[in-house]
C-alpha positions as CSV (number, residue, x, y, z in Angstrom):
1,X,0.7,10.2,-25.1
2,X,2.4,12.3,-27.4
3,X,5.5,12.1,-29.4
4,X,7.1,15.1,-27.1
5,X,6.6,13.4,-24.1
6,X,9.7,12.5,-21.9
7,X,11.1,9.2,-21.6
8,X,9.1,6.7,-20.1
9,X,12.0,6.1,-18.2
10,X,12.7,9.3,-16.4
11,X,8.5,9.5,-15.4
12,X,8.9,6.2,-13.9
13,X,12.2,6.8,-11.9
14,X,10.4,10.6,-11.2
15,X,7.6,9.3,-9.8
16,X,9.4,6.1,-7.6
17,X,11.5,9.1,-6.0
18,X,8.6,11.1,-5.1
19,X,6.5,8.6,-3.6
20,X,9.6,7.0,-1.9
21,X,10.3,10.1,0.0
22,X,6.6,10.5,0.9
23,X,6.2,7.1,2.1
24,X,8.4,7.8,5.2
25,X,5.3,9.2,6.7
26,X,3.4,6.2,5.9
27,X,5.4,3.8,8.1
28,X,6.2,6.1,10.8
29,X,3.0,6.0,13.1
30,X,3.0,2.0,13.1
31,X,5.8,1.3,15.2
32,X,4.6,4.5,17.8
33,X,1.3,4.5,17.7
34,X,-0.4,1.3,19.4
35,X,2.1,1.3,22.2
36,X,1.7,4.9,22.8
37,X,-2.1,4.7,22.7
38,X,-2.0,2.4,26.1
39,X,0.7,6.0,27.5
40,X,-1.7,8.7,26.2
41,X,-4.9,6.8,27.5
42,X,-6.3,6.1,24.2
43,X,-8.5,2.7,24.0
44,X,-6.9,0.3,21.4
45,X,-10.4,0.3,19.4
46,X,-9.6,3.8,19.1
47,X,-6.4,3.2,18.1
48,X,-7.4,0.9,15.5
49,X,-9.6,4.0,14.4
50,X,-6.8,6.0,13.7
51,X,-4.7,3.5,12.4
52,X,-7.7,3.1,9.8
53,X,-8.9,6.5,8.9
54,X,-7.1,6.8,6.3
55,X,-7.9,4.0,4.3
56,X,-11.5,5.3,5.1
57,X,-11.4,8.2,4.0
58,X,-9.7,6.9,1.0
59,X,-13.0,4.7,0.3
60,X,-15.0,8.5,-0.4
61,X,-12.0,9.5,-2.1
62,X,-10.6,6.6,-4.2
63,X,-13.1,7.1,-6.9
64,X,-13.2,10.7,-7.2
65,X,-9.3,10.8,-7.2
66,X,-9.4,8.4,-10.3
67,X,-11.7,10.4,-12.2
68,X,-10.3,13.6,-11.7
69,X,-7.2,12.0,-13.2
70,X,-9.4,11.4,-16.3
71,X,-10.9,14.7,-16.9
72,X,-7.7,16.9,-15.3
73,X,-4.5,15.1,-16.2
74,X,-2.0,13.3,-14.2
75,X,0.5,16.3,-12.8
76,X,-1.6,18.3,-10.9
77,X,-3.2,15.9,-8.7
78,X,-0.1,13.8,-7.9
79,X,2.1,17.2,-6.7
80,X,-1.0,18.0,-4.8
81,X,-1.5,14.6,-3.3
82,X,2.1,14.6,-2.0
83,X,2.0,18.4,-0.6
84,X,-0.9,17.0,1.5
85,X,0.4,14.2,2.4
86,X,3.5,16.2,4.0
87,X,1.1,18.6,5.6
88,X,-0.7,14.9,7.5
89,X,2.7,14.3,8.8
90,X,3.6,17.7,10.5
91,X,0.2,16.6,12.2
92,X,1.5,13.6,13.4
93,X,3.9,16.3,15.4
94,X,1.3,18.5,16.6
95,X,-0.8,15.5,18.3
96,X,2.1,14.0,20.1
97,X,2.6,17.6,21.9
98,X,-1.2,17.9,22.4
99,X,-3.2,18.0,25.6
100,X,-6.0,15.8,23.2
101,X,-3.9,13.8,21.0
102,X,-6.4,11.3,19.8
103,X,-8.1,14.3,17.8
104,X,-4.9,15.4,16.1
105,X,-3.7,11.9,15.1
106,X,-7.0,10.9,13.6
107,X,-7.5,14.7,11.8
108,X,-3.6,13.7,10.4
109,X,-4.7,10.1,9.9
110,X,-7.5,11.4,7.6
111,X,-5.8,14.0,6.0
112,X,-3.1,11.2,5.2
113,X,-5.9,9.3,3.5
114,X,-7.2,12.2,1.2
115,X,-3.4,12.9,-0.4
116,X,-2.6,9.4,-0.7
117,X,-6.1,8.8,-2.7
118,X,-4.5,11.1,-5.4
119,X,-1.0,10.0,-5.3
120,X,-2.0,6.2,-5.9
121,X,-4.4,7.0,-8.5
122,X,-1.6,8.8,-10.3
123,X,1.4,7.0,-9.7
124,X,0.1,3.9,-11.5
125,X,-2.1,5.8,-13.8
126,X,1.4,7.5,-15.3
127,X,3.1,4.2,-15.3
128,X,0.4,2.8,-17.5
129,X,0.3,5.7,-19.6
130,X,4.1,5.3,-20.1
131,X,4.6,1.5,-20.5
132,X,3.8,-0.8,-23.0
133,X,2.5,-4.5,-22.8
134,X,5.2,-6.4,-22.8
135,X,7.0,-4.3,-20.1
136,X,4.5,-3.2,-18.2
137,X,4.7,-6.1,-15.0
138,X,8.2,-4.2,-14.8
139,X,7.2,-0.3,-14.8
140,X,4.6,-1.7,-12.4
141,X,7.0,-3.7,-10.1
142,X,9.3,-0.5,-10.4
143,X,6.9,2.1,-9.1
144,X,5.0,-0.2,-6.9
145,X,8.4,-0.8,-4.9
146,X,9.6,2.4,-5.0
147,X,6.1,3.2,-3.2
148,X,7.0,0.1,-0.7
149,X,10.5,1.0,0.0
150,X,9.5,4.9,1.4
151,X,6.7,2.5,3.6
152,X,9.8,0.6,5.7
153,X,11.8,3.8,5.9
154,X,9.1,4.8,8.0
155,X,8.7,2.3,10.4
156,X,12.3,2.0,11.1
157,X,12.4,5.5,11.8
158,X,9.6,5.4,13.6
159,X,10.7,2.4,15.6
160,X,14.6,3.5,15.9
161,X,14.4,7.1,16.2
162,X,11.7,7.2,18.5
163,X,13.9,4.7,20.8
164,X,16.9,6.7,20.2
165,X,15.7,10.3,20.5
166,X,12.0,10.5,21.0
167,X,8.3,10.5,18.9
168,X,8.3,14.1,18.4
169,X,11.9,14.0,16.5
170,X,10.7,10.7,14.8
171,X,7.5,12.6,13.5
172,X,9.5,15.7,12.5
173,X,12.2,14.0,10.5
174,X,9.2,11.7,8.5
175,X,7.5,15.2,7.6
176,X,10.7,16.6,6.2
177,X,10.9,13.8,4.1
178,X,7.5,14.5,2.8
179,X,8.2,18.4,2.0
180,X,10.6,17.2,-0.4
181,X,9.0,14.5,-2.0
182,X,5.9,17.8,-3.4
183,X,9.5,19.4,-4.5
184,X,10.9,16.7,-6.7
185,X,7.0,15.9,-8.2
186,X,6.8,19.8,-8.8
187,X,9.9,20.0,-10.7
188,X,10.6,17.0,-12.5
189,X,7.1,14.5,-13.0
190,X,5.0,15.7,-16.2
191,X,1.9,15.2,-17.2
192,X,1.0,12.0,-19.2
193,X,-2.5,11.3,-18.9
194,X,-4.7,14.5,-20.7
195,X,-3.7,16.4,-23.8
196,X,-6.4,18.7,-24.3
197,X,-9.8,19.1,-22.5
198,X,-11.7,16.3,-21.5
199,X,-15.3,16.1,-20.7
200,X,-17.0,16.4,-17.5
201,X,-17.6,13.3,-15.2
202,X,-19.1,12.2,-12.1
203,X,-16.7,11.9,-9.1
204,X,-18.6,8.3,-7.8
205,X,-18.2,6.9,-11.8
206,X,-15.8,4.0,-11.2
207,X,-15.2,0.9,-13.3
208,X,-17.7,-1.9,-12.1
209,X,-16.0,-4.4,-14.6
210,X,-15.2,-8.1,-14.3
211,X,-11.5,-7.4,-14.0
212,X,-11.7,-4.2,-12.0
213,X,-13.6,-5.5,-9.3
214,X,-11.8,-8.7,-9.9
215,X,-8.5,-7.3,-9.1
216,X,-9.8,-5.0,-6.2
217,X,-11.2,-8.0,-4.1
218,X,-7.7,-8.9,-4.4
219,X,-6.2,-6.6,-3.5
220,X,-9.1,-6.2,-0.8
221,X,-7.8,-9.8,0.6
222,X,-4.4,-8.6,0.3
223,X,-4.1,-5.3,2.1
224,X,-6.6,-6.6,4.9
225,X,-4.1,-9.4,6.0
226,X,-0.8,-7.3,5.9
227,X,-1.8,-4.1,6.6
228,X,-4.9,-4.8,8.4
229,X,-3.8,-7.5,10.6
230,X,0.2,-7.8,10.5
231,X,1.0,-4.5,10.8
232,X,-1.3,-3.4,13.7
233,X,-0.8,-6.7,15.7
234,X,3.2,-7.1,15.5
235,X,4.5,-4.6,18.1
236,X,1.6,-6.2,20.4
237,X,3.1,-9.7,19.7
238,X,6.5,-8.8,20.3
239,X,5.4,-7.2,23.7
240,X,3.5,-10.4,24.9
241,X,6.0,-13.0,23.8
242,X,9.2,-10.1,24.9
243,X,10.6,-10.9,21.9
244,X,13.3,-7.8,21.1
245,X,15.9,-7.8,18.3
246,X,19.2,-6.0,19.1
247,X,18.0,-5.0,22.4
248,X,15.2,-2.3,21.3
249,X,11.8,-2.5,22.5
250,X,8.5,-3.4,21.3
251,X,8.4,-0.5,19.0
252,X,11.8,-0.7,17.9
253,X,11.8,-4.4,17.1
254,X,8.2,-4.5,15.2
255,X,9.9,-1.4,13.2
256,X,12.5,-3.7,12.4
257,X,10.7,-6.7,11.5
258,X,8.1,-4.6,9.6
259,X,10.9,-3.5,7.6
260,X,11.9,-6.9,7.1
261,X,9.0,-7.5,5.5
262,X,8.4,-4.4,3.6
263,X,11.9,-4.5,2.0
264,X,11.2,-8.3,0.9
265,X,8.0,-6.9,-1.0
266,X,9.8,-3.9,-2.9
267,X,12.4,-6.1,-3.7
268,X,9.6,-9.3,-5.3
269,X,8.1,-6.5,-6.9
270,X,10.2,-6.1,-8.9
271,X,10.8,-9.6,-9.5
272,X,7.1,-10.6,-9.6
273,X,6.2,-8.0,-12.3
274,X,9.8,-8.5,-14.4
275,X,8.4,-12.9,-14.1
276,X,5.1,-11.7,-15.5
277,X,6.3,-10.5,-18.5
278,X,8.8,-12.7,-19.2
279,X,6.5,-15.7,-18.9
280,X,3.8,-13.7,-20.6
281,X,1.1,-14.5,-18.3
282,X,0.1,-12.8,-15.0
283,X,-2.5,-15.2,-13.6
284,X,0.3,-18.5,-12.8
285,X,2.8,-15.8,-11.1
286,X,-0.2,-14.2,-9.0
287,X,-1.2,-17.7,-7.6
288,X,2.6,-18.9,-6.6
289,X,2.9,-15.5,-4.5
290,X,-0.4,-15.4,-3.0
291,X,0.2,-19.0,-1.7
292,X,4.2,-17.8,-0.6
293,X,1.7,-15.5,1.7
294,X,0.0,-18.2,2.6
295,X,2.7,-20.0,4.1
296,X,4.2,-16.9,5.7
297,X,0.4,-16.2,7.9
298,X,0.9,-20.1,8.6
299,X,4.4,-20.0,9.8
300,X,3.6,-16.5,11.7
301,X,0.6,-18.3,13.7
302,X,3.6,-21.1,15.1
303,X,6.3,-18.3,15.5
304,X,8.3,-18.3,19.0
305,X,11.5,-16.8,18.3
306,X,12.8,-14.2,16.3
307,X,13.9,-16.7,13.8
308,X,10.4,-18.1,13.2
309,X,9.1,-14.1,13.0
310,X,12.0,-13.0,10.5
311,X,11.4,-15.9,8.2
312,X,7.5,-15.4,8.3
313,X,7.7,-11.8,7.7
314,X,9.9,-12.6,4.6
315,X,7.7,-14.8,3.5
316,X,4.5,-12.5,3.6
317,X,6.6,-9.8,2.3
318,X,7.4,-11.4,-0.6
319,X,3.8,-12.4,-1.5
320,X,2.6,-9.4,-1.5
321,X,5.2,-7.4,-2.9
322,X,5.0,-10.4,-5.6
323,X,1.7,-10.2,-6.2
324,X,1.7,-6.1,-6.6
325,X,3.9,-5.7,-9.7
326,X,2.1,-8.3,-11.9
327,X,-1.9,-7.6,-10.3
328,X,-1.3,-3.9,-11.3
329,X,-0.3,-4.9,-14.9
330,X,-3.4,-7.1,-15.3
331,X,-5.1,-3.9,-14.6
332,X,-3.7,-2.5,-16.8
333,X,-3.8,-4.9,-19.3
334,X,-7.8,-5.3,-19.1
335,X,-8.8,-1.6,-18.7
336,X,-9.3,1.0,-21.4
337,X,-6.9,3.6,-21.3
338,X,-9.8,6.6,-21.4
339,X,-10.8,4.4,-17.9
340,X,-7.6,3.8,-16.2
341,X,-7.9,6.7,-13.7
342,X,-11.0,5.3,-12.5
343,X,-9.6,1.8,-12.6
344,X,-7.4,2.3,-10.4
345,X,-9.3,4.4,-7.9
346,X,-11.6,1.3,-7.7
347,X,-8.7,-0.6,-7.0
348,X,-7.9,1.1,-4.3
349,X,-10.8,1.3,-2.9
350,X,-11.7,-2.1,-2.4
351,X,-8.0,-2.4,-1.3
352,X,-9.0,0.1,1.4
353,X,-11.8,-1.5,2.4
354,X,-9.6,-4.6,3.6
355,X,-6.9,-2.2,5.5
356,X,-9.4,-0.2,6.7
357,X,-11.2,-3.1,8.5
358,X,-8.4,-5.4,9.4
359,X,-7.1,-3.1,12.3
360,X,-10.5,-2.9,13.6
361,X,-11.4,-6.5,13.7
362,X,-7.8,-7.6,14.6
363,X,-7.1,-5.6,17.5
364,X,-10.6,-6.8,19.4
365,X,-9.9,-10.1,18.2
366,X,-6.2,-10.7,19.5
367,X,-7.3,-10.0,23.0
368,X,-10.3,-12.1,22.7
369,X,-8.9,-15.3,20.4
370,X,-5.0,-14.8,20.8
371,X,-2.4,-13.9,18.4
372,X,-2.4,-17.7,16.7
373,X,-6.0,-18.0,15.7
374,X,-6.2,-14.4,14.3
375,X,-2.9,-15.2,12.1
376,X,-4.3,-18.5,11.4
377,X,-7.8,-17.5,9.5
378,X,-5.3,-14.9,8.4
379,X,-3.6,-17.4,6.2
380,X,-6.7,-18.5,4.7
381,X,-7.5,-14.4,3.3
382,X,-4.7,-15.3,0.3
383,X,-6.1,-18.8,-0.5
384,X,-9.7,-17.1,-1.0
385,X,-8.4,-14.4,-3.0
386,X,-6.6,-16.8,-5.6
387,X,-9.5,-18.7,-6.2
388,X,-11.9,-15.1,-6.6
389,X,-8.7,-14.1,-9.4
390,X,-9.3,-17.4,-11.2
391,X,-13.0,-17.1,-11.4
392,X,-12.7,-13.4,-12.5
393,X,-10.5,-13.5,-15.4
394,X,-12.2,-17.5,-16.7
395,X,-15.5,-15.2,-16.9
396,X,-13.9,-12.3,-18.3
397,X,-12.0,-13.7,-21.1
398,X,-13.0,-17.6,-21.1
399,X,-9.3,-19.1,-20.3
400,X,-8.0,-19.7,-16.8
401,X,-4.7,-18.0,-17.8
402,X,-5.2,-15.7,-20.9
403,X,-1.5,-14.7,-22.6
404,X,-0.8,-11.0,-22.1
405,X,-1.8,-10.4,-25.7
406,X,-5.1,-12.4,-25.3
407,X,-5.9,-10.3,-22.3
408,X,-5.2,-6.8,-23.8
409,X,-7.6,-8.7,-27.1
């Protein structure tokens, strides 16, 4: 980065704005959809289809995404990314006023998955590009939450406002949200990443490094438990057990509780990345969180009132969100700069592999297994995932918790 850039500062606060505003239309469809599929006739396999297809589009996308960020630059894709991404959430309005619904929500759904391959790829590409070593758990934590708090914004509008007023108004208000998320990028996030002109690459050349796929299967575990499962099982759950909080239904009280958990992971992400640098180490502060998810799939699995359900959606909240800051860093930490596009697009991808598949495995399997079996092996996803970081990062650098200088050395 050059000596003119703007203050690292002002990018990261830039780009947590943007994506906050985006994220509304994120968090929206999960409180509507898999209620509404049962109203609108639409099987919940292919609900789980929808529910997914971004995160599979994302896998053909991921990579290419990170290395256009290498050869292009950082500005251009991350506006675009967010103008598309608003776009995917007007569709979200068509489909609910559509004689065939289920083609509009997934063409949304996909179209979701495309502009939010660009805007991850970017948004911690710039932060890394910004932020130093010691600080960089923070910048992380800081843009990783600002991405999670636009996410619960969504699902309590999409749980409230659809009680209140209706889908269609829930749908419209997330997609003005969006519109003005591409506005703020356009007019106040730079470009960090490329200086001058860059040679060509290949769109499927992503990192196949001990730390980058390290990291990806953790995230993989990660976003398949709490995405995959948690998020498209809840308003199920709530409906089985009738299980309300402050008198909404189904769909208002998962949006609720979703936020619950949501807000609990912005808010440890910032405290998980600010612990990693403090402490110096990433690797002890990943393990504590991962097993705080842990116990919140275990405590989830035994949950009978809403008591039980807020205090195990905290708790898996806070894992994740904990986890997010300081696995991000580590990233970071291990990956050339020239590389980091592509770093993170692998990242992601493997991370979309696991949110991709949990809605399709979980969905069958609640009706088949019950709600505390699923959560149950659920619980065991963060357990594995520790032990695959450990084993990663002892063959990448030969210690079981390297420093934060001995992992950039």
């Amino acid at each position: 980065m050059s000596d003119s850039s703007p203050n690292p500062r002002r990018v990261v606060y830039a780009v947590v704005a943007s994506t906050f505003f985006v994220g509304f239309g994120g968090g929206v469809v999960f409180p509507i959809l898999p209620n509404l599929g049962e109203v609108l006739g639409i099987s919940a396999f292919l609900v789980g289809i929808i529910l997914s297809a971004n995160r599979f589009v994302r896998l053909v996308s991921n990579a290419p995404a990170g290395a256009l960020v290498d050869r292009i630059g950082t500005r251009t894709p991350f506006v675009a990314g967010l103008a598309i991404e608003g776009v995917a959430t007007f569709g979200y309005v068509i489909a609910i006023n559509s004689a065939v619904p289920e083609v509009w929500f997934l063409l949304a759904r996909i179209l979701w998955g495309l502009g939010s391959a660009f805007v991850f790829a970017t948004a911690y590409t710039i932060t890394a590009d910004v932020s130093e070593a010691d600080s960089r758990g923070t910048s992380m934590g800081i843009v990783r939450a600002g991405i999670t708090f636009g996410f619960p914004a969504g699902l309590v509008l999409g749980g409230v406002v659809s009680d209140l007023y209706g889908n269609s108004e829930a749908f419209v208000l997330a997609a003005a949200f969006a519109a003005f998320a591409s506005v703020v990028a356009y007019l106040i996030v730079p470009e960090t990443h490329v200086e001058g002109a860059k040679e060509s690459v290949k769109p499927w050349d992503v990192e196949r490094t001990v730390p980058a796929l390290t990291v990806g299967l953790v995230n993989f575990g990660l976003y398949f438990a709490y995405i995959g499962v948690l998020f498209s099982t809840l308003v199920l759950l709530l409906g089985a057990r009738e299980i309300t909080v402050f008198g909404l239904d189904s769909q208002g009280s998962s949006g609720m509780l979703m936020a619950v958990t949501v807000l609990a992971g912005a808010t440890f992400t910032l405290g998980g990345g600010v612990l990693s640098d403090t402490v110096g180490a990433r690797v002890p502060v990943l393990l504590a969180f991962l097993a705080t998810t842990c116990v919140g799939f275990a405590t989830l699995a035994v949950s009978s009132s809403i008591e039980l359900l807020v205090v195990a959606c905290f708790l898996i909240g806070a894992g994740q969100g904990g986890v997010g800051g300081p696995l991000t860093a580590l990233l970071a930490d291990l990956s050339p700069e020239e590389r980091m596009g592509r770093a993170m697009g692998t990242n992601n991808v493997l991370g979309d592999v696991g949110g991709g598949l949990g809605p399709l495995v979980s969905l069958p399997l609640v009706q088949r297994l019950g709600f505390e079996t699923v959560y149950a092996i659920s619980a065991l996803v963060p357990l594995l995932a520790g032990l695959v970081l450990v084993v990663g990062i002892y063959v990448h650098t030969g210690r079981l918790s390297p420093t934060i200088p001995e992992s950039l050395g």
